[in-house]
Biopython code that builds the backbone (N, CA, C, O; Angstrom):
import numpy as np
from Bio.PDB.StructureBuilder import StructureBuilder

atoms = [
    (1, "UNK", "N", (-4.285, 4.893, -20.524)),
    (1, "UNK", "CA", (-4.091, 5.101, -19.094)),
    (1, "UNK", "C", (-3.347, 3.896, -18.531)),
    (1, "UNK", "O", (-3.595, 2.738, -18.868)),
    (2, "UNK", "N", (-2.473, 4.233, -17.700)),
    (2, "UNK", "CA", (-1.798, 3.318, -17.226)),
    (2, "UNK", "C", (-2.239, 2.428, -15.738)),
    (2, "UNK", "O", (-2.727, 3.161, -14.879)),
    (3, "UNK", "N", (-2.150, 1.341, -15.459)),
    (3, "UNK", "CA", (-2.459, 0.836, -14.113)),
    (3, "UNK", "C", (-1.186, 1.114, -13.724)),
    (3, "UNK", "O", (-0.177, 1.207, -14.424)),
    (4, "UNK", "N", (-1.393, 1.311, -11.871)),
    (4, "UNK", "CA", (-0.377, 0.418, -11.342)),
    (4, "UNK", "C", (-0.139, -0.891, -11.084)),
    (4, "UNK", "O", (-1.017, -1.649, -11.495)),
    (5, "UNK", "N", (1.154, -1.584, -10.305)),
    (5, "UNK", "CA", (1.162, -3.171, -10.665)),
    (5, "UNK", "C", (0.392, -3.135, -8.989)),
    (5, "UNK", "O", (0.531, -4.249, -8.483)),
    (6, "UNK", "N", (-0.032, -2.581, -8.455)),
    (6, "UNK", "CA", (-1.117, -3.130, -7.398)),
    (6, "UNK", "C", (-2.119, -2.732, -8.086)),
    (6, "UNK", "O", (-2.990, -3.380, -7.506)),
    (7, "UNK", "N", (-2.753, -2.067, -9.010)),
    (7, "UNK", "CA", (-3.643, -2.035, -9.211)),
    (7, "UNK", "C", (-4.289, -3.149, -9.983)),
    (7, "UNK", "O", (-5.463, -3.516, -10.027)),
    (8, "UNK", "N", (-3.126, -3.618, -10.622)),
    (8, "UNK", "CA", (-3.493, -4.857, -11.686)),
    (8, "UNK", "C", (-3.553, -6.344, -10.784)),
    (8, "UNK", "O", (-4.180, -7.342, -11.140)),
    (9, "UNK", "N", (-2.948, -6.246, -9.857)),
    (9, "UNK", "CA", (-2.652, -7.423, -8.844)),
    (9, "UNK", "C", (-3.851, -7.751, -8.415)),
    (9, "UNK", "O", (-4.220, -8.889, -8.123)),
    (10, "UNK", "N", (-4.865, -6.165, -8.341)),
    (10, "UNK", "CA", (-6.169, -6.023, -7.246)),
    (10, "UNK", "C", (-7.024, -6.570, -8.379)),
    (10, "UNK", "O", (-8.111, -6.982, -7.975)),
    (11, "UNK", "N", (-6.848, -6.673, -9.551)),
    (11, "UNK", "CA", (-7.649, -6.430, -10.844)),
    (11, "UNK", "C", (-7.818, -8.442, -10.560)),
    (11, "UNK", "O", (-8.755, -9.188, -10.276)),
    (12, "UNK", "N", (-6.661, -8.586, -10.779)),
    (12, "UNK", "CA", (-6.047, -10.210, -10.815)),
    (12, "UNK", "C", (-6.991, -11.344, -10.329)),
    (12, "UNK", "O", (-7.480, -12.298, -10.934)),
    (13, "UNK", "N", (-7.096, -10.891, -8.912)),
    (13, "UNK", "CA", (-7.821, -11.389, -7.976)),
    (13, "UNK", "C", (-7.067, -12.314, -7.105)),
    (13, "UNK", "O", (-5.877, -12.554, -7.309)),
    (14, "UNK", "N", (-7.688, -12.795, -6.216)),
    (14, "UNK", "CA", (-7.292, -13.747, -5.685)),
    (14, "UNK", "C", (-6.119, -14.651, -5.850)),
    (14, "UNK", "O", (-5.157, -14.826, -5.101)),
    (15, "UNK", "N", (-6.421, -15.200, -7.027)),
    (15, "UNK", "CA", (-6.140, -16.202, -7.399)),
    (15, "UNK", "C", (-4.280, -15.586, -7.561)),
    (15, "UNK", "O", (-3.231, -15.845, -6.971)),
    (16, "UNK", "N", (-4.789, -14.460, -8.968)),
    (16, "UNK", "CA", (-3.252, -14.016, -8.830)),
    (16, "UNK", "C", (-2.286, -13.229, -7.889)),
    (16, "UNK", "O", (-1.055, -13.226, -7.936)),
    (17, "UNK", "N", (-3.075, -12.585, -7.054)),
    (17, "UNK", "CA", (-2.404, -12.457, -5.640)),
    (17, "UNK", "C", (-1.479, -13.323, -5.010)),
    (17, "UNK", "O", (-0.371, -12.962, -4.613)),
    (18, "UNK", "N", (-1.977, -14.566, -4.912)),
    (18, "UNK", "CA", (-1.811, -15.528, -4.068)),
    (18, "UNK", "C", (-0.498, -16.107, -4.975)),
    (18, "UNK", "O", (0.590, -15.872, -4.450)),
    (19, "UNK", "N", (-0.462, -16.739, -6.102)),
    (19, "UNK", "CA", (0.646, -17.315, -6.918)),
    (19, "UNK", "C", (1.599, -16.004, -6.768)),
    (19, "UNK", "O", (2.767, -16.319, -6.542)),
    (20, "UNK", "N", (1.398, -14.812, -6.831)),
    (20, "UNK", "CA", (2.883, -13.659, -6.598)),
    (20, "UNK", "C", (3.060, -14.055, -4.987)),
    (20, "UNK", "O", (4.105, -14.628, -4.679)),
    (21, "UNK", "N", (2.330, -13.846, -4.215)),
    (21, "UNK", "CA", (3.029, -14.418, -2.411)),
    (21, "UNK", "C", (3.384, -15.253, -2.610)),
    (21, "UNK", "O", (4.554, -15.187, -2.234)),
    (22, "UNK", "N", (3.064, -16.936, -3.322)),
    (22, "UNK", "CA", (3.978, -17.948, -3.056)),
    (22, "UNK", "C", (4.724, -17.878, -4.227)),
    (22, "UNK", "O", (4.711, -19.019, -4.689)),
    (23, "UNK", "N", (5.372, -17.142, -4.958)),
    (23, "UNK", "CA", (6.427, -17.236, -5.483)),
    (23, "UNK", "C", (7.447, -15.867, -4.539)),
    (23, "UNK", "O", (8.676, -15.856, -4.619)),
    (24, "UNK", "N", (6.947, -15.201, -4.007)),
    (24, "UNK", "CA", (7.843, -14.104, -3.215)),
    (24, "UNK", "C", (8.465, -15.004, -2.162)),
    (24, "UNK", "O", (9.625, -14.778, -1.818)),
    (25, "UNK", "N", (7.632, -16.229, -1.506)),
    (25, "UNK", "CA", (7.833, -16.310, -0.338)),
    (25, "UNK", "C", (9.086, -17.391, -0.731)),
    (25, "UNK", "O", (9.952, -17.613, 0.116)),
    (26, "UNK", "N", (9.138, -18.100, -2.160)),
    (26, "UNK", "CA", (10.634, -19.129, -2.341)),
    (26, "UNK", "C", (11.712, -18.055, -2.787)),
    (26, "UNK", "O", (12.877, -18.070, -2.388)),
    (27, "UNK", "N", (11.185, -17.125, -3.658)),
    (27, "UNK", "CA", (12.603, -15.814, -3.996)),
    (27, "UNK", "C", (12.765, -15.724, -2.747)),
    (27, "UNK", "O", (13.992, -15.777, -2.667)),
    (28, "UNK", "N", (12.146, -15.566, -1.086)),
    (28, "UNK", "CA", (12.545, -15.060, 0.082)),
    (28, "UNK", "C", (13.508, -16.496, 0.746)),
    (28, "UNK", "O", (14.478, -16.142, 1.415)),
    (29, "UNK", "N", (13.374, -17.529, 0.654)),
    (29, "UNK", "CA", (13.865, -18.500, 1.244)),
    (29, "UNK", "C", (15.257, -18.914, 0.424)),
    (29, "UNK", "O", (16.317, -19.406, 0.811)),
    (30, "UNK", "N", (14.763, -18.483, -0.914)),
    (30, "UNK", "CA", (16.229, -18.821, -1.409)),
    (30, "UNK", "C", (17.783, -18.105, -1.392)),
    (30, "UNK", "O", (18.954, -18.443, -1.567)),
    (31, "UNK", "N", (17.021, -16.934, -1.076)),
    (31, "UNK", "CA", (17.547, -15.484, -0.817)),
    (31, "UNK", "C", (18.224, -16.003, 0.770)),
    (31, "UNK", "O", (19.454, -16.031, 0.813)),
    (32, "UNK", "N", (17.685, -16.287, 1.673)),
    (32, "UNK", "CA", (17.957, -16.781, 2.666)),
    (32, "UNK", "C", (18.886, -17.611, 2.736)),
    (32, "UNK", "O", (19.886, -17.329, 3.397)),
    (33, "UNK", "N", (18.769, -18.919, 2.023)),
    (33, "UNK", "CA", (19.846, -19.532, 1.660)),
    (33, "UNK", "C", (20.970, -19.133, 1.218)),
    (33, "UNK", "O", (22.012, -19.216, 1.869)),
    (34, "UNK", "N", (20.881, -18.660, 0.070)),
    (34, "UNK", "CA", (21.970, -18.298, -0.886)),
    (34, "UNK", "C", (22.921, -17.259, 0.586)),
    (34, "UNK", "O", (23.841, -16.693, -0.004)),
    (35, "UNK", "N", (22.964, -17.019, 1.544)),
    (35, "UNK", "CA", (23.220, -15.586, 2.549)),
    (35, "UNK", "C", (23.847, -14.700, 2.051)),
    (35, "UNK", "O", (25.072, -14.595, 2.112)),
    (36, "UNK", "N", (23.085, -13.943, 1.492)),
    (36, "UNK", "CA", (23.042, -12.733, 1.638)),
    (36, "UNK", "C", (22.076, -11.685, 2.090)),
    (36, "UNK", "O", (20.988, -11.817, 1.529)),
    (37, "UNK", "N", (22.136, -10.648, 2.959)),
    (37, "UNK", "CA", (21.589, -10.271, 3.611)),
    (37, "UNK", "C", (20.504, -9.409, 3.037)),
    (37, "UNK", "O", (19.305, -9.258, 3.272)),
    (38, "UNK", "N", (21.695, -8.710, 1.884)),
    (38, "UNK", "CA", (20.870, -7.494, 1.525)),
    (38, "UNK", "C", (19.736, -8.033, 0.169)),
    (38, "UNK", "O", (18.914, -7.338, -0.428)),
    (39, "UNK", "N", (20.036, -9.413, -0.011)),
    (39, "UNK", "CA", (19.118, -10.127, -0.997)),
    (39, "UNK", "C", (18.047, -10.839, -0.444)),
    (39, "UNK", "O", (17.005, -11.026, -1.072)),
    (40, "UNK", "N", (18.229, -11.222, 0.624)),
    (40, "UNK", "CA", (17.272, -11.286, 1.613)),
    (40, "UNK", "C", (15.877, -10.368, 2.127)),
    (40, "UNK", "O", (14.661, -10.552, 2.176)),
    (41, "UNK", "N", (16.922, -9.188, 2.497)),
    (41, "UNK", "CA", (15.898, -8.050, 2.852)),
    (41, "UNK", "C", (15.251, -7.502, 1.665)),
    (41, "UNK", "O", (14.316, -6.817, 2.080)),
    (42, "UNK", "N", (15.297, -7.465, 0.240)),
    (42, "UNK", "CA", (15.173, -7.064, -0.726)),
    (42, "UNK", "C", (13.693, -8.217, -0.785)),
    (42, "UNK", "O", (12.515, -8.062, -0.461)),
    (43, "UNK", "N", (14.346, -9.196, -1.273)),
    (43, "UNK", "CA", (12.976, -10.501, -0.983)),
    (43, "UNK", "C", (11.763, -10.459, -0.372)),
    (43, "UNK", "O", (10.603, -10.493, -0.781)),
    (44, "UNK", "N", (12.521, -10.340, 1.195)),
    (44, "UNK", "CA", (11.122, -9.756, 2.412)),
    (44, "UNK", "C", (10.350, -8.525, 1.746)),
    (44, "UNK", "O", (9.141, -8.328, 1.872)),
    (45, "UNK", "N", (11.106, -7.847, 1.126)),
    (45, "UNK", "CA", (10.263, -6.619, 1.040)),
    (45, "UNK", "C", (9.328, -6.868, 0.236)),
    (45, "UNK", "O", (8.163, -6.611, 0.541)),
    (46, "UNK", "N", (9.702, -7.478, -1.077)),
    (46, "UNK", "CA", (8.572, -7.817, -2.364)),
    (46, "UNK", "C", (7.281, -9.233, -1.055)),
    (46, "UNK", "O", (6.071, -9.377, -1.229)),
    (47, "UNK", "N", (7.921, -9.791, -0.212)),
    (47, "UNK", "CA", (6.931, -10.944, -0.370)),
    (47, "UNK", "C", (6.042, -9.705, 0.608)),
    (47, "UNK", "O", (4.847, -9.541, 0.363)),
    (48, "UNK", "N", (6.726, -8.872, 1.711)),
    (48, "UNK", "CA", (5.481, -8.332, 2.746)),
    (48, "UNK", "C", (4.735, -7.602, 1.686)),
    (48, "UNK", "O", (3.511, -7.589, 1.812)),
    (49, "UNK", "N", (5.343, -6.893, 0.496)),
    (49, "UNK", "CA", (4.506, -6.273, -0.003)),
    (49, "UNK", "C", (3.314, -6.905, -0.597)),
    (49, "UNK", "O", (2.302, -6.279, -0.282)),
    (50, "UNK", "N", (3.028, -8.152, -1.510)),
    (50, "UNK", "CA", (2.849, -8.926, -2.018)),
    (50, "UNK", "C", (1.342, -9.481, -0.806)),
    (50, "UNK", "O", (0.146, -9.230, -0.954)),
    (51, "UNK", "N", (1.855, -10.074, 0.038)),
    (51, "UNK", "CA", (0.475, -10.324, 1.553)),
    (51, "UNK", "C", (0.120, -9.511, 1.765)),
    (51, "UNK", "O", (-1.067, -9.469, 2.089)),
    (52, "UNK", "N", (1.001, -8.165, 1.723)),
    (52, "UNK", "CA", (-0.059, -6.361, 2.459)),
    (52, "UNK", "C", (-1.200, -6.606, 1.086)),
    (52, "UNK", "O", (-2.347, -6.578, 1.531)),
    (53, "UNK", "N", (-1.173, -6.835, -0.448)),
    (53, "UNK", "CA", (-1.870, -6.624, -1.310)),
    (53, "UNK", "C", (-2.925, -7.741, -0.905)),
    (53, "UNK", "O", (-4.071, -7.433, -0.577)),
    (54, "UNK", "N", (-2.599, -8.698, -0.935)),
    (54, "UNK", "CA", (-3.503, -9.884, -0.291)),
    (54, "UNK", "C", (-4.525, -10.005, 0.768)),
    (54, "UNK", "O", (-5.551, -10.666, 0.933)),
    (55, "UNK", "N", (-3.652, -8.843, 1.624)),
    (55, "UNK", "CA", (-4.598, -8.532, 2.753)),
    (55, "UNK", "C", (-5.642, -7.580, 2.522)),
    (55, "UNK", "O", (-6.553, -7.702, 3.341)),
    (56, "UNK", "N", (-5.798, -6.742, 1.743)),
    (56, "UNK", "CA", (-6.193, -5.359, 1.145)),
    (56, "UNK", "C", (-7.515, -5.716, 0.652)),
    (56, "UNK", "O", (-8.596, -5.146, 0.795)),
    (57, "UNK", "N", (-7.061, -7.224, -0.213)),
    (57, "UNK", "CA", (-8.049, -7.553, -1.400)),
    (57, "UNK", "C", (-9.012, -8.188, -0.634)),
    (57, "UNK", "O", (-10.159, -8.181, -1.083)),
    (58, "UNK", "N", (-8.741, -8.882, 0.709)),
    (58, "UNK", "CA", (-9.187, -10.200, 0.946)),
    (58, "UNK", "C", (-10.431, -8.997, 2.646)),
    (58, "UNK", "O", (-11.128, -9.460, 3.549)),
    (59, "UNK", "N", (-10.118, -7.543, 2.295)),
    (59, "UNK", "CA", (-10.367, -6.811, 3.336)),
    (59, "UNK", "C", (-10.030, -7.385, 4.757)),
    (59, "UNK", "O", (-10.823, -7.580, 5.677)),
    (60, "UNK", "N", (-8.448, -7.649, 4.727)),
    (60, "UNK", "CA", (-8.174, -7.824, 6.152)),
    (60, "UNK", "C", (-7.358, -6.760, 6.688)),
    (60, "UNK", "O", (-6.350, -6.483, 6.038)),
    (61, "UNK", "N", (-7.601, -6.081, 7.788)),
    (61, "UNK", "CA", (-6.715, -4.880, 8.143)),
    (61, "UNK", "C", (-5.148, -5.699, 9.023)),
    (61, "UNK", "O", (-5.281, -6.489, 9.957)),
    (62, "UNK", "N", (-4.145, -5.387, 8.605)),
    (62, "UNK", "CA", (-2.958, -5.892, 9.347)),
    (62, "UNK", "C", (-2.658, -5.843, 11.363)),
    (62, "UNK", "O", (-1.736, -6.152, 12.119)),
    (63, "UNK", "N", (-3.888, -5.337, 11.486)),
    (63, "UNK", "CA", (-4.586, -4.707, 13.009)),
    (63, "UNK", "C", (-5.108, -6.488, 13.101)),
    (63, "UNK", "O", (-4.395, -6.959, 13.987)),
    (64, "UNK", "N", (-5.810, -7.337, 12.687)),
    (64, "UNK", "CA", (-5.955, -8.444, 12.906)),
    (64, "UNK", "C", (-5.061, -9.200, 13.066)),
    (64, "UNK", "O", (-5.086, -9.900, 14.078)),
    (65, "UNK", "N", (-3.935, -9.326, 12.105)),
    (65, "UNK", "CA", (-3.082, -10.619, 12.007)),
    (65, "UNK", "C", (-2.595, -9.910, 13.173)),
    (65, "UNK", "O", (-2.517, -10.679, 14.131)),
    (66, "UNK", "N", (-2.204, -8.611, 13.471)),
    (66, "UNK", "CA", (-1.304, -8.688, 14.722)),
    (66, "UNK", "C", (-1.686, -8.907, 16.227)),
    (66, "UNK", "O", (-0.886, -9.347, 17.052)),
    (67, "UNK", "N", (-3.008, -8.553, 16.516)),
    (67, "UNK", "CA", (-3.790, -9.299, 17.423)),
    (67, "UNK", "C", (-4.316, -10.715, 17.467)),
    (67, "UNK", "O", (-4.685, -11.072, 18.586)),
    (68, "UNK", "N", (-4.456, -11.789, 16.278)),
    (68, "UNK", "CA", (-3.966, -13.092, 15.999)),
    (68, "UNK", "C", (-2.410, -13.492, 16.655)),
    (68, "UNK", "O", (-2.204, -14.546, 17.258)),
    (69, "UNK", "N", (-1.427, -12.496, 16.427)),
    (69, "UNK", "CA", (0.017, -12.906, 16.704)),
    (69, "UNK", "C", (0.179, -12.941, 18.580)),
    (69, "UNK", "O", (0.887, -13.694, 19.249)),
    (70, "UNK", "N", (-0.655, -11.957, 19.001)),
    (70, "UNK", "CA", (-0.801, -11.435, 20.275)),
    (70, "UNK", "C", (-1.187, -12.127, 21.181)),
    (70, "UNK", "O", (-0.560, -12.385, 22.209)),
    (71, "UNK", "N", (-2.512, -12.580, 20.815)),
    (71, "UNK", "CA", (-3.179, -13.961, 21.216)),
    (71, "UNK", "C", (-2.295, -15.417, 21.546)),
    (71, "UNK", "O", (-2.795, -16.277, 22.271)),
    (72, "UNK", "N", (-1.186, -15.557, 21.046)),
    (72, "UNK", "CA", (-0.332, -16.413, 20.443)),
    (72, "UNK", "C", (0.666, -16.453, 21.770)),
    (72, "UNK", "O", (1.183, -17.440, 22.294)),
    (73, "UNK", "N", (0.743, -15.372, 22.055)),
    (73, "UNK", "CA", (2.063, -14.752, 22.736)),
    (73, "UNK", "C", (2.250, -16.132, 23.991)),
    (73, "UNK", "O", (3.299, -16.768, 24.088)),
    (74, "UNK", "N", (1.003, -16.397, 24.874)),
    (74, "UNK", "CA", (1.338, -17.482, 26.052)),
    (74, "UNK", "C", (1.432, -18.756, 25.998)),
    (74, "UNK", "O", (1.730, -19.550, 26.889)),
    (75, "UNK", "N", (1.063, -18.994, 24.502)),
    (75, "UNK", "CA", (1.329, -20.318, 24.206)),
    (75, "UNK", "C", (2.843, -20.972, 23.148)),
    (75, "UNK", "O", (3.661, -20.459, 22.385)),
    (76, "UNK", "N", (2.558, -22.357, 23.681)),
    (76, "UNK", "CA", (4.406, -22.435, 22.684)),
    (76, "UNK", "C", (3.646, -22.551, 21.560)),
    (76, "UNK", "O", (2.450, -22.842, 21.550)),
    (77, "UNK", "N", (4.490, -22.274, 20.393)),
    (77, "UNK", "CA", (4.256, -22.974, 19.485)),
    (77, "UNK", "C", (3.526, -24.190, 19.243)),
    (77, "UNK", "O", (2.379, -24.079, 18.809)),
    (78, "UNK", "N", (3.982, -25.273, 19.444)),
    (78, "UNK", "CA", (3.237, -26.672, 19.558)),
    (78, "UNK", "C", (2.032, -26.922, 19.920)),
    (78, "UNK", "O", (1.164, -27.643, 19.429)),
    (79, "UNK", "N", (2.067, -26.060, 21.096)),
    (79, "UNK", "CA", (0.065, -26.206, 21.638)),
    (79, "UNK", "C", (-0.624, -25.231, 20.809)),
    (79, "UNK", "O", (-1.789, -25.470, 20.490)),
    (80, "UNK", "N", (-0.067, -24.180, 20.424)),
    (80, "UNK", "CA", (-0.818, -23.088, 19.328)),
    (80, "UNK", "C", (-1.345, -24.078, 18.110)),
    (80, "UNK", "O", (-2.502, -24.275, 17.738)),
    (81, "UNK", "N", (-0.309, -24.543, 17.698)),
    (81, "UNK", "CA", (-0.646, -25.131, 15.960)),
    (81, "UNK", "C", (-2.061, -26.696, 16.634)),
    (81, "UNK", "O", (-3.219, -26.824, 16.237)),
    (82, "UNK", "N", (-1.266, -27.644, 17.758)),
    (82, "UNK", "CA", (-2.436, -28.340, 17.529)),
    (82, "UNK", "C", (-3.803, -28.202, 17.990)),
    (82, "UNK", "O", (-4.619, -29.124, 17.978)),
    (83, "UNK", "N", (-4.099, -26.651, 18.523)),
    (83, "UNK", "CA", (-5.441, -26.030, 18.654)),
    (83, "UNK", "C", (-6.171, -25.936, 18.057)),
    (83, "UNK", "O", (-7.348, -26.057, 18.398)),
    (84, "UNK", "N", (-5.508, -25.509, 16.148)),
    (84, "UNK", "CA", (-6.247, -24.765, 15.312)),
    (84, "UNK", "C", (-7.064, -25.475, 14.714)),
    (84, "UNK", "O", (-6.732, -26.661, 14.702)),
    (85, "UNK", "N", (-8.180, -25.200, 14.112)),
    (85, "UNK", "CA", (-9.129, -26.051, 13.743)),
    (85, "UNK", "C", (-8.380, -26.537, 12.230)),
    (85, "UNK", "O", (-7.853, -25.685, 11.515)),
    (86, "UNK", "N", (-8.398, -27.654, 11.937)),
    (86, "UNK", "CA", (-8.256, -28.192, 10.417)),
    (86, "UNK", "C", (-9.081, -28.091, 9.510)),
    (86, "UNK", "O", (-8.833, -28.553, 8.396)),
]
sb = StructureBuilder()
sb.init_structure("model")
sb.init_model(0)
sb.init_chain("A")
sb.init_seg("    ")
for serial, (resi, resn, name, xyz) in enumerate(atoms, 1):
    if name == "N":
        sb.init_residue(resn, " ", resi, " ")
    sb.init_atom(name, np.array(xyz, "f"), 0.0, 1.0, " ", f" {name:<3s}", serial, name[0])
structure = sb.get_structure()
């Protein structure tokens, strides 16, 4: 019987979840660099896919991070980040 590669990702755990997002997220920056667009968008796609699995495993619904993002909305940047707890 065959897995799928989310199924094996879910199998992985954590741990290997996390090393495929931070390797999606430098294929995405380098992709960026290098400009090209459509290597770019290709990139984004593997890294969102890659955090949607992360999020799945870690039972976070994507309904959070975007009400996290929402929350965000009246503040700049700068006062957001030195709010957050360390």
């Amino acid at each position: 019987v065959e897995k799928s590669y989310t199924a094996q990702l879910m199998a992985g755990g954590t741990s290997l979840i996390c090393q495929k997002v931070g390797e999606e997220a430098l294929e995405t920056v380098i992709g960026a660099l290098a400009g090209s667009k459509q290597n770019l968008i290709a990139e984004s796609a593997d890294l969102l896919y890659h955090l949607l699995v992360l999020w799945a495993h870690e039972k976070i619904e994507p309904e959070n991070v975007w009400a996290e993002l929402k929350a965000r909305e009246d503040k700049s940047g700068l006062e957001e980040k030195s709010q957050r707890a360390r």
